[in-house]
RODO-2510 file (C-alpha; in nm, 4 decimals, decimal comma):
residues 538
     n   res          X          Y          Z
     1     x     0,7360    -0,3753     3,4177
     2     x     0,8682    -0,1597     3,1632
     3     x     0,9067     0,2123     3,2037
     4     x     0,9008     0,3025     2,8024
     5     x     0,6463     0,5078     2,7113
     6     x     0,3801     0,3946     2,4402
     7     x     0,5038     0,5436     2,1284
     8     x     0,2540     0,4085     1,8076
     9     x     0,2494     0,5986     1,4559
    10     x    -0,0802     0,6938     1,5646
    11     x    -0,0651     0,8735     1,8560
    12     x     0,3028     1,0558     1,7185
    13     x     0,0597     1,1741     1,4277
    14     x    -0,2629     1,2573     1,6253
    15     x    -0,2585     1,6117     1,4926
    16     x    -0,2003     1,5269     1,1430
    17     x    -0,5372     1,6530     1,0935
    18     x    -0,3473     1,9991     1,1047
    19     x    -0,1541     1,9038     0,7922
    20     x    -0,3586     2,0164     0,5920
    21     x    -0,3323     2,3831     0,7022
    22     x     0,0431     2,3326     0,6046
    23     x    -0,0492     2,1943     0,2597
    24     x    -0,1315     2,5873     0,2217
    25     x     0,2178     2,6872     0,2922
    26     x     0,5918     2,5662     0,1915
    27     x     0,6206     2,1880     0,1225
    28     x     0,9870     2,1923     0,2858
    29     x     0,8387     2,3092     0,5787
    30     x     0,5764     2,0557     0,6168
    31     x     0,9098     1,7870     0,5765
    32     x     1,1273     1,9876     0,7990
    33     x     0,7984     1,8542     1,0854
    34     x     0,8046     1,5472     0,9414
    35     x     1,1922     1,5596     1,0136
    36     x     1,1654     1,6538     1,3188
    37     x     0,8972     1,3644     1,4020
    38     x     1,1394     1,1099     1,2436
    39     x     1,3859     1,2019     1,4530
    40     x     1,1663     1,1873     1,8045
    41     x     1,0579     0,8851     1,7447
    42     x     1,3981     0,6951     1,6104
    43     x     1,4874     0,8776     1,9748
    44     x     1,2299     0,7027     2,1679
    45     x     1,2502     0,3578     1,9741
    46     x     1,5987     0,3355     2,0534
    47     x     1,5576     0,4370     2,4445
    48     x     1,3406     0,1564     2,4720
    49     x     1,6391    -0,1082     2,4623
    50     x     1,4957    -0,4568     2,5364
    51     x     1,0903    -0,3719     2,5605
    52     x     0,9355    -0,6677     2,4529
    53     x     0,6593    -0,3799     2,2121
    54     x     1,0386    -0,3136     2,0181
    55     x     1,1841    -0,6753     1,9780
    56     x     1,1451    -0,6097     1,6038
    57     x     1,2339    -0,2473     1,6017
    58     x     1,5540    -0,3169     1,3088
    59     x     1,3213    -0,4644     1,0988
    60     x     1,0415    -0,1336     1,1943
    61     x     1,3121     0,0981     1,0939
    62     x     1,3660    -0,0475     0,7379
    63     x     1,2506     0,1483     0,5169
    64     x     1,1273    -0,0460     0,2497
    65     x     0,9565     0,1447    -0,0080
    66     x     1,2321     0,4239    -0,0053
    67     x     0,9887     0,7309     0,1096
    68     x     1,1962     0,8222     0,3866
    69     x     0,9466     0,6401     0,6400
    70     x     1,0977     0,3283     0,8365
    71     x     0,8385     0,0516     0,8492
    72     x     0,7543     0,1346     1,2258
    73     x     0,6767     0,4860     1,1192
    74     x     0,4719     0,4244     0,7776
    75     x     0,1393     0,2884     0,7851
    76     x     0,2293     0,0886     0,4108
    77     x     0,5495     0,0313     0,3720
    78     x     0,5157    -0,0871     0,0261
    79     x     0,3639     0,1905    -0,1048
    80     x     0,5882     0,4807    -0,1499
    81     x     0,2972     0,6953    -0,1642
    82     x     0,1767     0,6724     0,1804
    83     x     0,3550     0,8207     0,4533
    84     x     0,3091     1,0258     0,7153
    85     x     0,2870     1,3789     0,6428
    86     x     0,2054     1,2561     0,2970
    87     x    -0,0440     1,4628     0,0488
    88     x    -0,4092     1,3728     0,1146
    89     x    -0,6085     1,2786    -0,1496
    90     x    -0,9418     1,3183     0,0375
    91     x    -1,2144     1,1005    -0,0328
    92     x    -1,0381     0,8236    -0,2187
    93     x    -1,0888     0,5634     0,0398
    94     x    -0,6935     0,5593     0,0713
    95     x    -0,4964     0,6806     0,4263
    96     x    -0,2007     0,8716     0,2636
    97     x    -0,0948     1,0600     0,5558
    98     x    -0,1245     0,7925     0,8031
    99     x    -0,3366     0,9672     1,0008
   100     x    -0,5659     0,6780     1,0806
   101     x    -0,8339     0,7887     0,8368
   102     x    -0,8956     0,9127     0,4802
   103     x    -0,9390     1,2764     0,4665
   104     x    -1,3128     1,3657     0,3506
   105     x    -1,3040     1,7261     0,3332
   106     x    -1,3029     2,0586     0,5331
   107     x    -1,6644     2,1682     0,4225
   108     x    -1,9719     2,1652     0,6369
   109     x    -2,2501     1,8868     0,7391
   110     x    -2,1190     1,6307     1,0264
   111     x    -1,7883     1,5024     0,8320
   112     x    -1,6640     1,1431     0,9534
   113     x    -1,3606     0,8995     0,9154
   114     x    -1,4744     0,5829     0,6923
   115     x    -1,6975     0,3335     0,8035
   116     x    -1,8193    -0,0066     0,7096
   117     x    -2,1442     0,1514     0,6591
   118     x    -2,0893     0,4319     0,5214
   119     x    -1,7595     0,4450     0,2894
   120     x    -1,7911     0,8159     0,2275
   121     x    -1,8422     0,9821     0,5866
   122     x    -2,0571     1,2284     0,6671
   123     x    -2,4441     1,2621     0,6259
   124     x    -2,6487     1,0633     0,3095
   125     x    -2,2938     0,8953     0,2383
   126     x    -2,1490     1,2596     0,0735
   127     x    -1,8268     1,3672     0,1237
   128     x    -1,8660     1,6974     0,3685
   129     x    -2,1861     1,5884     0,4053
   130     x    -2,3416     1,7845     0,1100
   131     x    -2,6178     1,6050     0,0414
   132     x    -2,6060     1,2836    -0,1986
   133     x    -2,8768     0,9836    -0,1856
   134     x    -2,7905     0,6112    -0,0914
   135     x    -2,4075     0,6619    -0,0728
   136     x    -2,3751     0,8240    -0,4123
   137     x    -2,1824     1,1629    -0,4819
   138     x    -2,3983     1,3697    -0,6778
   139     x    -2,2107     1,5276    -0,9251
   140     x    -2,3304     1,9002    -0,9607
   141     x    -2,3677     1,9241    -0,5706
   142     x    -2,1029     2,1348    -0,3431
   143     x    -1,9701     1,8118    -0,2103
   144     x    -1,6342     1,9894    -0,0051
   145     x    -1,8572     2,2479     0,0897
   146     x    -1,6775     2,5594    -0,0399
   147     x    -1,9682     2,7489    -0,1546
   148     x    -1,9467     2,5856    -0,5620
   149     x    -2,0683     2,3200    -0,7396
   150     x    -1,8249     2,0483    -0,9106
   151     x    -1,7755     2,0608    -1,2848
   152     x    -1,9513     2,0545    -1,5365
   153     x    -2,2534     2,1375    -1,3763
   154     x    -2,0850     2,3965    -1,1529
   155     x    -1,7375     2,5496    -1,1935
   156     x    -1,5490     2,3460    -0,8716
   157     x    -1,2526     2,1799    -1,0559
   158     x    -1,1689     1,9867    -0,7407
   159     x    -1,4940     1,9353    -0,5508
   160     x    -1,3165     1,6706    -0,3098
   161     x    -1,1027     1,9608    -0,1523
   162     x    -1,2321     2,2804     0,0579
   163     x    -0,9227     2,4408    -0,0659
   164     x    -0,9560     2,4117    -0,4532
   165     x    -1,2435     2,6602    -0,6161
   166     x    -1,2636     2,9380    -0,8596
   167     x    -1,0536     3,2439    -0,6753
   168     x    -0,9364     3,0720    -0,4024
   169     x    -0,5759     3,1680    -0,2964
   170     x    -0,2979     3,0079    -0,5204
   171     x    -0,0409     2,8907    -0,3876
   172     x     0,2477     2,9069    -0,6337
   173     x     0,5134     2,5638    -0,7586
   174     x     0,2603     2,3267    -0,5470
   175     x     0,1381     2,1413    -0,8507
   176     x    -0,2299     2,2270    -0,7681
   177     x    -0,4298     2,4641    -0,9443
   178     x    -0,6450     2,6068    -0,6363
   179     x    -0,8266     2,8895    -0,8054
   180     x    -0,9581     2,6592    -1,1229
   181     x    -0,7890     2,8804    -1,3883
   182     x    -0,6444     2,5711    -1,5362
   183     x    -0,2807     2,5917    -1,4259
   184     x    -0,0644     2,6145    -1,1119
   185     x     0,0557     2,9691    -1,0658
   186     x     0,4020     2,9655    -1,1921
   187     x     0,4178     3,3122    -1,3654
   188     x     0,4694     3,2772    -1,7551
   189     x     0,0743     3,1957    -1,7837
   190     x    -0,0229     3,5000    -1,6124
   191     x     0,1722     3,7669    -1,8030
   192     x     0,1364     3,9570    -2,1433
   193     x     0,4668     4,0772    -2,2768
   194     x     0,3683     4,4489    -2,4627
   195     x     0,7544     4,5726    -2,5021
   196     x     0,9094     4,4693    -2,8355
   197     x     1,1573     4,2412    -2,8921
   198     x     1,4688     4,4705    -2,9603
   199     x     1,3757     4,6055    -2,6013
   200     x     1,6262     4,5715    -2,2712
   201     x     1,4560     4,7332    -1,9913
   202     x     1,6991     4,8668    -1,7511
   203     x     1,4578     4,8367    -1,4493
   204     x     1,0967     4,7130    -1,4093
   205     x     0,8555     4,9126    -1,6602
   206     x     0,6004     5,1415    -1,4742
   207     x     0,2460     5,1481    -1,5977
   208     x    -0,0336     5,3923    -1,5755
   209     x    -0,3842     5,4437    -1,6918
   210     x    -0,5659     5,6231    -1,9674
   211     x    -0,8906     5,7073    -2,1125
   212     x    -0,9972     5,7596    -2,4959
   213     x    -1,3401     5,7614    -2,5934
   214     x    -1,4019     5,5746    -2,2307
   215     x    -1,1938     5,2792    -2,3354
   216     x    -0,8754     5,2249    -2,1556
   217     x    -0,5377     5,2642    -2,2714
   218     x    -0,2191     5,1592    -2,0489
   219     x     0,1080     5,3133    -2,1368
   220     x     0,3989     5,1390    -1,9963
   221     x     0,7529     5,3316    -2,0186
   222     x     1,1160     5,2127    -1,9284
   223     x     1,4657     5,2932    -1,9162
   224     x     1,6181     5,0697    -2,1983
   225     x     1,9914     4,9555    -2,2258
   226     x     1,9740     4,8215    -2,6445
   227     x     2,2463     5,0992    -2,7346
   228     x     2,3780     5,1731    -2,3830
   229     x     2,3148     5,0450    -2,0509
   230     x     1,9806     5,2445    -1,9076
   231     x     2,0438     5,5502    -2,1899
   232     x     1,7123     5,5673    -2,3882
   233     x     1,3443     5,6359    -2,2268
   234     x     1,0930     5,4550    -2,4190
   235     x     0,7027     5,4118    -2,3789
   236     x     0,4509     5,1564    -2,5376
   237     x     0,0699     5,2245    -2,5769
   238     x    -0,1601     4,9406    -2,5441
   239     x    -0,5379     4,8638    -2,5411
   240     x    -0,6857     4,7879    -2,1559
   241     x    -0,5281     4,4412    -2,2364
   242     x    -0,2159     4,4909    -2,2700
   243     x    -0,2123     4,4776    -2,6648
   244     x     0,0399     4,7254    -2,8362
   245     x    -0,1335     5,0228    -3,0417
   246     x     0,0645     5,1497    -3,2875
   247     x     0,4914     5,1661    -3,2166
   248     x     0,7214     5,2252    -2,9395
   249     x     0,7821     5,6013    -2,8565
   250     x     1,1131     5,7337    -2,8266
   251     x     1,0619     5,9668    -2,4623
   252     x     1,4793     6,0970    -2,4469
   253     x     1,7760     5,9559    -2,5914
   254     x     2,1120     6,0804    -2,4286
   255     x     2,4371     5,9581    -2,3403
   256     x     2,3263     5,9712    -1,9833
   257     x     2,2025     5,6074    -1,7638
   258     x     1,8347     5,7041    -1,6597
   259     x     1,6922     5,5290    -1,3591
   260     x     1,4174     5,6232    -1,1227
   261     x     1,1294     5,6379    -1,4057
   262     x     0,8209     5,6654    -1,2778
   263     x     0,4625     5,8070    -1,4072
   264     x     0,1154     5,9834    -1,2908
   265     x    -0,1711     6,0455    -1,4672
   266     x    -0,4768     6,2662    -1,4608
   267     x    -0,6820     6,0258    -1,6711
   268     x    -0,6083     6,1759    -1,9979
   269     x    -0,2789     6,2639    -1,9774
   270     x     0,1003     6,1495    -1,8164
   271     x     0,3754     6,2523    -1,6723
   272     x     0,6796     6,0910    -1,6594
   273     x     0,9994     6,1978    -1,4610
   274     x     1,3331     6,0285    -1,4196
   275     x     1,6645     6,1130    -1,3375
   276     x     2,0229     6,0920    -1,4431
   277     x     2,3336     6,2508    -1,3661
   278     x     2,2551     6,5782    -1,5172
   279     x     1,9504     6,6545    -1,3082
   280     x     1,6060     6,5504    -1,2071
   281     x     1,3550     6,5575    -1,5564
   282     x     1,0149     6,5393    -1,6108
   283     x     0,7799     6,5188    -1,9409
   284     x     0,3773     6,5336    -2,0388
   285     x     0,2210     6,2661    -2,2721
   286     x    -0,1275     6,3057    -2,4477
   287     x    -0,3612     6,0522    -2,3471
   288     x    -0,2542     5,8815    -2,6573
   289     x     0,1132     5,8584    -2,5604
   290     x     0,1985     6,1063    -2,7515
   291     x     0,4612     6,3675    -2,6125
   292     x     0,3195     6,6999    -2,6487
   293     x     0,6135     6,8867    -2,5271
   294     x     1,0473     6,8396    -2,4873
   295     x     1,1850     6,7468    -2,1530
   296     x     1,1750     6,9830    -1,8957
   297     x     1,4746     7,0272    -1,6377
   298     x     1,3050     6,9997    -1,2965
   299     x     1,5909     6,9345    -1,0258
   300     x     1,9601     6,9500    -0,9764
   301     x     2,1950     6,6606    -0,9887
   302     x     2,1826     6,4401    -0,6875
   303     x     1,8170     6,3732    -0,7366
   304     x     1,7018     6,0050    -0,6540
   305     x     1,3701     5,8297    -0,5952
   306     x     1,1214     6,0634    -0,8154
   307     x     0,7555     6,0664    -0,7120
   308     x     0,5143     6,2384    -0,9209
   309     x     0,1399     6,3077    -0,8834
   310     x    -0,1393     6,5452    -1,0104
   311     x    -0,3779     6,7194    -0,8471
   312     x    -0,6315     7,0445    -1,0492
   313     x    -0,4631     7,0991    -1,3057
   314     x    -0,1044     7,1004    -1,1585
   315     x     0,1802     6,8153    -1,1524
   316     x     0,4218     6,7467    -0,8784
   317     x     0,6956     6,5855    -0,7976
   318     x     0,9168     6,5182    -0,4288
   319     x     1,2398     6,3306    -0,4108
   320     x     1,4953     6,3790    -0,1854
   321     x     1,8849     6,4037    -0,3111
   322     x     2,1083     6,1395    -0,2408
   323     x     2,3842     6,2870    -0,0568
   324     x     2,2318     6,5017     0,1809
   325     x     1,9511     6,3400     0,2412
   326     x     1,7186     6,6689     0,2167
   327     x     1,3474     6,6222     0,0524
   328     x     1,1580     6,8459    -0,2470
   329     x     0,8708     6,9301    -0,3813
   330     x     0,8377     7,0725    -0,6988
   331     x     0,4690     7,1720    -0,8806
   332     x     0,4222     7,2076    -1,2354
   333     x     0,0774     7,3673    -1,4348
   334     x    -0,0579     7,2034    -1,7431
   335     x     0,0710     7,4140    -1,9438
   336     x     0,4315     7,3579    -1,8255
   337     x     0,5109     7,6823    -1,5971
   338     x     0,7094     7,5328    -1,3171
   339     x     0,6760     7,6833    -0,9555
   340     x     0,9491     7,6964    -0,6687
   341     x     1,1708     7,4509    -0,5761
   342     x     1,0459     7,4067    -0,1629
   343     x     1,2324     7,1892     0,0977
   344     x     1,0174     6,9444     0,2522
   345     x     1,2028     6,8933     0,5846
   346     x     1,5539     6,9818     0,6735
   347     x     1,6457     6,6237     0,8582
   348     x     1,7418     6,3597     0,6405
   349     x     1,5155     6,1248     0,4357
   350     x     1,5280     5,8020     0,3576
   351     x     1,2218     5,7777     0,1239
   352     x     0,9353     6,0129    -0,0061
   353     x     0,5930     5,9090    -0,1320
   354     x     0,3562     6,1519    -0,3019
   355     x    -0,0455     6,1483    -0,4204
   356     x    -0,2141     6,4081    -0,5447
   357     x    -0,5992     6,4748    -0,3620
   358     x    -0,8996     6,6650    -0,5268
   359     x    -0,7085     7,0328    -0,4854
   360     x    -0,4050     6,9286    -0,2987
   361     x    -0,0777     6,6828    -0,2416
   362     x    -0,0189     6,5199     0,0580
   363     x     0,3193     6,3669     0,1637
   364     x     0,4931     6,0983     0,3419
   365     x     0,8625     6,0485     0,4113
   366     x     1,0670     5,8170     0,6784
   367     x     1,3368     6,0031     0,8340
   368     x     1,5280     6,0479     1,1663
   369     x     1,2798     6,1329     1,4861
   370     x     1,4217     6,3870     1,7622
   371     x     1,6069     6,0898     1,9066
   372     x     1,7689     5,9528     1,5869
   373     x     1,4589     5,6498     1,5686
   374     x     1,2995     5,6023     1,2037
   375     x     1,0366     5,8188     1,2055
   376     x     0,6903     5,8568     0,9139
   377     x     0,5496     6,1599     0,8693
   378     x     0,2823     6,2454     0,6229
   379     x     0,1805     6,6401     0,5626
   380     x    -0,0861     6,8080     0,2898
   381     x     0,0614     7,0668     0,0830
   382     x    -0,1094     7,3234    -0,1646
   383     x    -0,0865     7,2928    -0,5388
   384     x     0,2210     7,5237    -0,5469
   385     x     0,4245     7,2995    -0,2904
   386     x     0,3576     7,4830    -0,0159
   387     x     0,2052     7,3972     0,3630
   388     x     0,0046     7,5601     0,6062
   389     x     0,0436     7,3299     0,8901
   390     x     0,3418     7,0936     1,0566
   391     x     0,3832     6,7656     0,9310
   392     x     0,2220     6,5001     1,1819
   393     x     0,4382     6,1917     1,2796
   394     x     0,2533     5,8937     1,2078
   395     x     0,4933     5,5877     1,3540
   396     x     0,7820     5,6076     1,5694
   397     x     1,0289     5,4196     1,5571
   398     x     1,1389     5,1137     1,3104
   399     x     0,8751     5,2011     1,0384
   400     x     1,0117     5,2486     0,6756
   401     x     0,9615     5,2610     0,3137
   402     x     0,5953     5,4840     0,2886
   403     x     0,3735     5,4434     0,0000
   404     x     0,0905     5,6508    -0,0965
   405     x    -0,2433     5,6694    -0,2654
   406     x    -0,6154     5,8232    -0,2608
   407     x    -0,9283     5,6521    -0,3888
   408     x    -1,1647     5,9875    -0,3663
   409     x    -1,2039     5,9729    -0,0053
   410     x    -0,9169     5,8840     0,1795
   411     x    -0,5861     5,8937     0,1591
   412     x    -0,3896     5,5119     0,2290
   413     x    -0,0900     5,5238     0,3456
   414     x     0,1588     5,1991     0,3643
   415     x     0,4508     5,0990     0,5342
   416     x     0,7553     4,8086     0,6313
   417     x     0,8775     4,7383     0,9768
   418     x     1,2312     4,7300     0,9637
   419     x     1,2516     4,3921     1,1617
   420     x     1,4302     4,0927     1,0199
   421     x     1,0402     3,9657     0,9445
   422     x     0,8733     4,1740     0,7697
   423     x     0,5191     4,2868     0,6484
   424     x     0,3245     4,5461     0,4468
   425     x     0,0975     4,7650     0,6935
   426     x    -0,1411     5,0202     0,6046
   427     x    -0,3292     5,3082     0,7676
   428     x    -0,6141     5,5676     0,6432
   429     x    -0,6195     5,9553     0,6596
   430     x    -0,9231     6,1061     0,6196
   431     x    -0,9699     6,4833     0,4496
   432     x    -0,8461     6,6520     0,7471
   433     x    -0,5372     6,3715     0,7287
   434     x    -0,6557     6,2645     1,0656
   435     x    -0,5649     5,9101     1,1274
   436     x    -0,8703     5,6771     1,0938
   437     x    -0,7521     5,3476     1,2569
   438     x    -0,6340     5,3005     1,5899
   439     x    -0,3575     5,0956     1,4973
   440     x    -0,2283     4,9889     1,1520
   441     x    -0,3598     4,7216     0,9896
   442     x    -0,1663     4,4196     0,8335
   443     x    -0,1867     4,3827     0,4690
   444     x     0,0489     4,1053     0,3960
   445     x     0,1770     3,7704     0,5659
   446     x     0,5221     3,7656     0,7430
   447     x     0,8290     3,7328     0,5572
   448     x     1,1732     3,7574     0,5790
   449     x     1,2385     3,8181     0,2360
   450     x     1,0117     4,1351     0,1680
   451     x     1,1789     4,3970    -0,0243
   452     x     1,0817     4,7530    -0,2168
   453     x     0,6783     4,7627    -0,1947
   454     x     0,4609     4,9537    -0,4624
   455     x     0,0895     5,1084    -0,4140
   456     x    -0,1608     5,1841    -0,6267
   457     x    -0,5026     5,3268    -0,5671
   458     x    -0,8558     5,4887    -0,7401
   459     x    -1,2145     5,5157    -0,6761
   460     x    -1,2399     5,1610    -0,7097
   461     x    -0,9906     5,0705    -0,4459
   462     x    -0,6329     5,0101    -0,3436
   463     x    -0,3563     4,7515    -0,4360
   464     x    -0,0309     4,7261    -0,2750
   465     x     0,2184     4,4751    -0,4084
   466     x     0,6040     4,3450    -0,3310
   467     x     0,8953     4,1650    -0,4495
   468     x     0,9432     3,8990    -0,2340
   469     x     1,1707     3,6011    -0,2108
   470     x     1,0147     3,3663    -0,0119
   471     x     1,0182     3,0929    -0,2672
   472     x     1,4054     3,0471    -0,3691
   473     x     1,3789     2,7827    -0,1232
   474     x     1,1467     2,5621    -0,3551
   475     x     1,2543     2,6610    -0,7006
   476     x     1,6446     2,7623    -0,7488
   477     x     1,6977     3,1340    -0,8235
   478     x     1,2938     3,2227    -0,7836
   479     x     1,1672     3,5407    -0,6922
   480     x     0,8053     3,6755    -0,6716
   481     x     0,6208     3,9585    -0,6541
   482     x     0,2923     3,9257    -0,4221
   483     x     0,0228     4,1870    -0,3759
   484     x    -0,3210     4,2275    -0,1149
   485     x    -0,5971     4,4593    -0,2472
   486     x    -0,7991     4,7061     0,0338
   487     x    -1,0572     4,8980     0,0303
   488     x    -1,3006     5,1097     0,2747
   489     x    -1,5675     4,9690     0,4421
   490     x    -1,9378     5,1100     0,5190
   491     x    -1,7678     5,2022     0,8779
   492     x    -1,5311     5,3956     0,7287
   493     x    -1,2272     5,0956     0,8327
   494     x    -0,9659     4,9480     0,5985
   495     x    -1,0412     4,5708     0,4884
   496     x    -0,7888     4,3657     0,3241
   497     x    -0,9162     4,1867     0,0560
   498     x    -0,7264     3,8582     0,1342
   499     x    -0,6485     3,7994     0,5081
   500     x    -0,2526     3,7860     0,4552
   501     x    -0,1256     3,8189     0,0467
   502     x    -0,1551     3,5650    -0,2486
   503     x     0,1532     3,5634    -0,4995
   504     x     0,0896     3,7511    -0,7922
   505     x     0,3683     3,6130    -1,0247
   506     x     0,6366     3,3677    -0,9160
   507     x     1,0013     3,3176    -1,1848
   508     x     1,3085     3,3847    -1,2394
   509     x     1,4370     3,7237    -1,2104
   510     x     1,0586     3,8881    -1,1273
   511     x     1,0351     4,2414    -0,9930
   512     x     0,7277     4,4766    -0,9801
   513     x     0,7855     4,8188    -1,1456
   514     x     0,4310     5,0126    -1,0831
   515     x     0,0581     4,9431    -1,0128
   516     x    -0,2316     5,0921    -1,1807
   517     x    -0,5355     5,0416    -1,0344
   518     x    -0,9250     5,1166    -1,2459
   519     x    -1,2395     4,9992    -1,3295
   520     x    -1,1774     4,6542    -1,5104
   521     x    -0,8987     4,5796    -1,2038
   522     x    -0,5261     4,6029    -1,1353
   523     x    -0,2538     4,6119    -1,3857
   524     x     0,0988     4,5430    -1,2697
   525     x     0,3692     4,6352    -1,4661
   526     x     0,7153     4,3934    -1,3865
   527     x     1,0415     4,2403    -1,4869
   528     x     1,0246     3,8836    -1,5981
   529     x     1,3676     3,7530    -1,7163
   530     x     1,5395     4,0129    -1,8414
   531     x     1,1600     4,1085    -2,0021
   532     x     0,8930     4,3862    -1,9249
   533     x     0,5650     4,2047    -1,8932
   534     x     0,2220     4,3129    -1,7520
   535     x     0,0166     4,1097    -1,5120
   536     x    -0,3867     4,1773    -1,4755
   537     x    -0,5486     4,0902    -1,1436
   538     x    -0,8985     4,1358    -1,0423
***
């Protein structure tokens, strides 16, 4: 008797049930299984040398309708369509993945392969069981059981798949529009593009918010490169939108390359700070976008990575300088009397983060522990720049890149590991900056490609976003930028929004710039070839 083990398409695909789940991620990774299937099973055919089950095995490993599936292996060989590992149409009476079945559906009721009987599956001959009389799909009825109703009754584009409904997670260059907005998410769709057309950003545009006469106004400012790379500061009013008002304003002009712009507001007003080889610099803007006073010198040369903030009637800004790593803090008043010039820490920093409280700042920096690990620390300070109290360590050891926000309440504070894969964390402070969560809580999925990450926050919650590469695999020179809201729970807890991230915007040469977070929902302000655009998420 034979020793081979019994090897059938079936049983090598019994868990192809658990496809699906991979539909959600990276189609190369769903072939790169598939591969690896292929290649255990060509294994096994061919160890089974003269079993009488394999007489025929050169004509099972033909494969005849050129899908990359040898006849032993694909459950229709003449239809290039069907394969294992194939996309399941569910409900269409037609096995594509070779499972053994049709695929009716993720959504509730009792759910069963196709029968004689009943062609459908499930209870009253509905797909998911939702519900239909004599074997007939009512139309209007949650039929995948995802909580809506199918078109045109209901607002389900795709009522055959638990996966497809209005706000479900998109999942960018699939072909399948998953949150019924009427288009894949491939970027251009998404964006509104407020910058003229003479303009050539230098970096991403930042973005913050505005109120006149309780409408909102979004001014968006960049370092632009049309008469010399990065030499001119310009800003661009528009409605809550994203429509221009009125022209582009000339912030600075210089023969100096600015970088580092970034902005606060104090809901009727801005300030925006950059730097440039002369010095750190920092200017107000009406609510309006109008400057209401010249540019004020606010740190020596050496300056990098500006972050400014308000707080009672008082700016701020910390950065650290770039060659000896020490950190500032600077405070302004309204009315443009600057105070003292105070060292943060004296060990080197890598990165400061800055948000201004009801009638304080608070701080965050990753630097160098007592044993040389990467260290965060976050620390209030008074509206002068001063402290009363030590700054508390917050992670030690391989924790970088801190963001920070408040939203009335408490302050958020997020973070990267510095591991190969990486993901956005985030933990709460309360007023007393004591740390609310026991351990931080994960705001993003894992990627190897996450790079700088941006946070915004208000009363109405929290959104942290990231440029992230994940997707140069499926579309050649890709990026993305991907973002998780949060906010606090009735227990006091941080909640992600989304239980790992959903990609924001996904094209070529796609960077986030800044975050502004309000009332109507989250603006992002970004680089989309060589273009500032603005994206609007709720």
């Amino acid at each position: 008797m034979s020793t081979c083990p019994k090897v059938s398409t079936q049983s090598l695909y019994s868990a192809s049930r658990s496809r699906h789940v991979l539909r959600r991620g990276h189609t190369a990774f769903r072939w790169r299984v598939g591969a690896c299937f292929l290649a255990l099973s060509v294994l096994v055919l061919n160890a089974c040398g003269d079993d009488e089950r394999y007489a025929s095995k050169d004509r099972a490993l033909v494969d005849a309708d050129g899908d990359g599936w040898p006849g032993g292996l694909d459950c229709d060989d003449q239809n290039p369509r069907v394969f294992p590992a194939a996309d399941e149409v569910a409900g269409d009476g037609i096995d594509q993945d070779c499972s053994g079945s049709d695929f009716l559906g993720l959504g509730g009721g009792a759910a069963g392969k196709n029968t004689g009987e009943n062609p459908s599956g499930g209870r009253g001959g509905t797909i998911g069981g939702s519900g239909g009389r004599d074997g007939v799909l009512e139309r209007g009825r949650d039929a995948d059981g995802d909580g809506f109703a199918a078109v045109p009754e209901g607002t389900d584009c795709d009522d055959d798949r638990l996966w497809v409904y209005p706000g479900a997670p998109e999942v960018p260059l699939n072909g399948v529009d998953e949150n019924c907005d009427g288009s894949d998410l491939v970027g251009v769709e998404q964006l509104v593009f407020p910058l003229s057309d003479e303009a050539l950003p230098q970096e991403p545009p930042v973005v913050a918010r505005s109120k006149i006469a309780g409408k909102d106004r979004l001014l968006v400012v960049w370092s632009d490169s049309r008469r010399a790379p990065g030499q001119d500061l310009y800003g661009q009013l528009t409605d809550g939108a994203g429509v221009p008002l009125g022209d582009e304003i000339l912030l600075d002009r210089d023969n100096f390359k600015k970088t580092g712009v970034r902005i606060a507001t104090k809901g009727d007003g801005f300030l925006v700070t950059w730097v440039s080889q002369e010095g750190l610099w920092v200017r107000q803007l009406a609510a309006d976008g109008t400057p209401d006073r010249a540019r004020r010198g606010f740190g020596a040369a050496g300056a990098v990575a500006p972050a400014p903030a308000y707080s009672a009637g008082h700016w701020a800004v910390a950065w650290s300088d770039g060659q000896s790593g020490r950190g500032w803090i600077r405070a302004m008043t309204l009315e443009g009397a600057p105070g003292d010039v105070v060292e943060i820490v004296k060990t080197s920093i890598a990165r400061i983060a800055l948000t201004g409280r009801k009638d304080d700042f608070v701080l965050a920096w990753d630097g160098r522990g007592e044993e040389g690990e990467s260290t965060l620390w976050v620390q209030a300070r008074t509206l002068t720049g001063y402290y009363d109290q030590a700054p508390q360590v917050v992670q030690n050891s391989g924790f970088v890149n801190p963001s920070l926000a408040w939203d009335g309440e408490r302050v958020l504070l997020t973070f990267n590991p510095t591991q190969v894969i990486r993901s956005v964390f985030g933990l709460t402070f309360d007023q007393s900056l004591l740390q609310v969560e026991d351990k931080p809580i994960r705001l993003s999925s894992e990627t190897p490609e996450l790079s700088r990450s941006f946070l915004g926050g208000s009363k109405y919650g929290f959104f942290v976003a990231w440029d992230d590469k994940r997707h140069t695999r499926e579309r050649i020179s890709s990026d993305a930028i991907y973002g998780n809201s949060a906010r606090i729970s009735g227990k006091g807890k941080l909640v992600p929004r989304w239980p790992a991230a959903r990609a924001q915007v996904v094209g070529t040469q796609t960077y986030v710039g800044g975050i502004s977070v309000g009332e109507e929902g989250t603006v992002l302000s970004l680089m989309y070839n060589s273009r500032g655009a603005l994206h609007f998420t709720n």
